[in-house]
C-alpha positions, 0 to 999 in steps of 0.5 A: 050085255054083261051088267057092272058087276059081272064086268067086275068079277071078270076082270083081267087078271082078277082070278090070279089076284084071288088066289095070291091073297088066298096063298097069303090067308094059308101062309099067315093063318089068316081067320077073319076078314073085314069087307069094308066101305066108307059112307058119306061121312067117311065112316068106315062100314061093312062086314066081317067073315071067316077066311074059308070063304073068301072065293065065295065073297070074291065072286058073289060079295056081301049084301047090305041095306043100301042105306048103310051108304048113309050110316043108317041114320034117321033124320029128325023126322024120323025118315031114313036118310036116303034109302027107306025100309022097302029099298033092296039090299047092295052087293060089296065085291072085294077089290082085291088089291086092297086085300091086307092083314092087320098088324095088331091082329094078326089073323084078321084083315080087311079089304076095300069093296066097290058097291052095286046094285042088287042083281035082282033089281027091277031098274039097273040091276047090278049097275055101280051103287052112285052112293058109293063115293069110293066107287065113284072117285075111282069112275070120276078119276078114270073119266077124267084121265081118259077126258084130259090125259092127266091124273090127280096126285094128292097129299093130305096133312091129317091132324087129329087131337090125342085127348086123355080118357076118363077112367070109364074110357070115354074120352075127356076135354084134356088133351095129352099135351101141351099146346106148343106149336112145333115143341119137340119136347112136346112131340117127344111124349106122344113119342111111344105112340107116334112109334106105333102109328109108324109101325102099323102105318108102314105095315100097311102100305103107308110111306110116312115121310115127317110129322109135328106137334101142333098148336093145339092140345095133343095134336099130331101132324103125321105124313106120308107120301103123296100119290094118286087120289085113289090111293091117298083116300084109301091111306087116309082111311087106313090111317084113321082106323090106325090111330083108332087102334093105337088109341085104344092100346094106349087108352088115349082118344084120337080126335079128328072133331074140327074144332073140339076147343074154342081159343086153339087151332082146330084140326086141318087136313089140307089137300096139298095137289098136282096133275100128272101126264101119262109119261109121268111129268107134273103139268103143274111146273113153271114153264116160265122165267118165274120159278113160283108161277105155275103152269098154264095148266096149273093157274087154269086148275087153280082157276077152277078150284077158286070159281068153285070154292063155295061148293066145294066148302060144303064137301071139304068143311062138312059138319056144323062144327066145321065152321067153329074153326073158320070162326076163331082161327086167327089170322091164318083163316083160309077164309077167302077165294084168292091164291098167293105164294107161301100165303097162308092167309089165302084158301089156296097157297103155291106151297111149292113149284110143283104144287098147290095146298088147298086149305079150306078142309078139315079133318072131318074130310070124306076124302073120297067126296073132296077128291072127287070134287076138285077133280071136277073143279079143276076140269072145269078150270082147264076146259074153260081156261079160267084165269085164277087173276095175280098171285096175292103176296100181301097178307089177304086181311091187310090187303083188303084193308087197302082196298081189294075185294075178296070173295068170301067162303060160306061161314056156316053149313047152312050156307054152303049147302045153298052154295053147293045146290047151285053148282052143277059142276062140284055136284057132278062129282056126287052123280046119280043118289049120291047128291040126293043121300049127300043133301039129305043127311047135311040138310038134316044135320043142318036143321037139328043144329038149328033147333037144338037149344046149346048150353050157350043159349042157356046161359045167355037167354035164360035170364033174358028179362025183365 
């Protein structure tokens, strides 16, 4: 039996596809490539290599520790988180569709590469790495469109903070602008930057439809079109290392912490979803004499994201910092497991017939571990016709006022960690060593937070007594 890895070089159809990009390298004198891959953070790694061999790389990849899946970080103990020292070494094969020349360097590019398992390991050997969380979107998606006859379609409202940079170019607590929401005179001096955003963005494949000025300091909100959950993962990584570029032309600072400043809005990045057939109609429209109503297959879906909504909370919220913005939000805090139409108080909202916003994520987000995961919730919500109960029309604080009772989310990574530890749903999409590098480095992050003694600590304790 051919392993994964031999199954993947062999496609059909892949030799043609090699050679296309190797006519684009000669034609755009191309002399560097990026083989890149996002870890369990989202965080972008890999290597770079001379063009002259990208046929040798299409064939036999790249080779990295297999803790680079982890950022090849240490926990506070001291141990490497999820793979240790004696732990072989990956192999990265370019999917080479992905293949694409930087705009602002032109004679560089990059390509996505799926991981597996080293060759020569003893158990498995060239298998699909299950700590590759691109790879196992990709795998989880497919199951699931064989499984049910439908695909995820996704967008995402990616917000970030442009901040002001010290003359040292490190980044500074002031932000580029004011904080008036939707101000275009605001939005209007991010202006040259939002332009070159634009033109790297659509350079490389970005369809960016919209943008705003947000309410915090130097917030953006750029668009781009929706599309298959694959797709808009690899966009949205694309996007952050475009802002990451444009920042350093600019010398400016795009932040996508959740919550930089107390008293402002923090950075969101909700998931705006629908499920497609193969004939390529929305599943989610009304079937009713209601035009807000979702489908029977929509409020099933909708179901299973609000039975599921602890676990998810811990992929979608991911860091420490996370929950600073659930904690000082105002209002409009996607704090609690309930729907409603245009009800933006509520984690989940019918933004429109066609489709339904979670927003219970932030701009930390690993796109590839939160699409995965509400693929999984919303299986789970269709096999098991789960009924999601009324649409809420009423503010959801006013509401519980009266008398309803609302599950809560978790409101700390501690608590989300225990919440996802018990689902067995959202944790089959983290299959095989993804859960176990997924727990271990959210647990570590989880437990330095707790230890660490914070300058609010100081400032409250240290004259404690007498």
């Amino acid at each position: 039996m051919p392993t994964d890895i031999e199954d993947f070089v062999a496609q059909d159809g892949r030799a043609d596809a090699v050679a296309e990009v190797r006519r684009k390298i000669d034609e755009g004198d191309v002399k560097y490539i990026y083989y890149q891959f996002a870890s369990v953070t989202g965080r972008i790694m890999g290597k770079g290599a001379p063009a002259d061999h990208w046929e040798r790389f299409t064939q036999k990849g790249f080779q990295l520790v297999y803790g680079s899946t982890a950022n090849l970080f240490t926990d506070r103990h001291g141990e490497y988180i999820g793979y240790g020292a004696e732990a072989t070494e990956l192999v990265g094969i370019p999917d080479v569709e992905t293949f694409q020349i930087l705009p602002w360097d032109p004679k560089t590019a990059r390509v996505f590469c799926t991981l597996f398992r080293g060759r020569e390991e003893v158990e498995e050997p060239g298998a699909f790495l299950t700590s590759d969380c691109r790879g196992n979107l990709k795998r989880i998606h497919r199951d699931f469109e064989e499984r049910t006859g439908y695909h995820l379609r996704i967008g995402t409202e990616p917000e970030m903070m442009w901040l002001k940079c010290n003359p040292d170019g490190t980044p500074s607590v002031d932000g580029m602008t004011k904080p008036y929401c939707y101000h275009i005179d605001q939005f209007s001096e991010l202006q040259p930057l939002i332009h070159r955003i634009m033109e790297y963005s659509e350079a490389m494949g970005l369809d960016m439809i919209q943008g705003d000025h947000e309410d915090a300091p130097g917030q953006l909100e750029l668009n781009w079109q929706f599309d298959r959950a694959e797709l808009t993962a690899d966009r949205l990584t694309t996007y952050r290392q475009i802002c990451r570029q444009v920042g350093r032309e600019f010398n400016a600072f795009p932040c996508f912490m959740p919550k930089p400043f107390t008293g402002v809005s923090a950075n969101g990045c909700h998931h705006n979803m629908s499920l497609w057939d193969r004939g390529g109609t929305n599943v989610f429209l009304p079937e009713g004499d209601d035009p807000r109503m979702p489908s029977k297959i929509g409020l099933a879906a909708i179901g299973g994201v609000l039975e599921h909504l602890s676990a998810l909370t811990c992929i979608t919220s991911p860091t420490v910092n996370s929950y600073r913005r659930l904690w000082d939000a105002g209002f409009w805090a996607p704090l609690f497991a309930d729907w409603g139409f245009q009800n933006r108080t509520t984690a989940l909202r019918v933004s429109s017939p066609d489709r339904f916003e979670y927003r219970s994520v932030d701009s930390a987000v690993n796109p590839y571990l939160s699409f995965a995961a509400l693929i999984q919730a919303m299986g789970d919500g269709i096999q098991r016709n789960l009924d999601p109960g009324p649409p809420e029309e009423r503010n959801i604080y006013n509401a519980m006022a009266e008398g309803k009772e609302v599950r809560k989310i978790p409101m700390n990574l501690g608590d989300a960690l225990r919440a996802l530890d018990a689902d067995e749903v959202v944790r089959s999409a983290m299959p095989g060593d993804m859960y176990r590098v997924f727990e271990h480095y959210k647990r570590d992050e989880w437990e330095r937070f707790c230890a660490a003694v914070t300058d609010w600590d100081v400032k409250e304790y240290l004259d404690i007594l007498p």
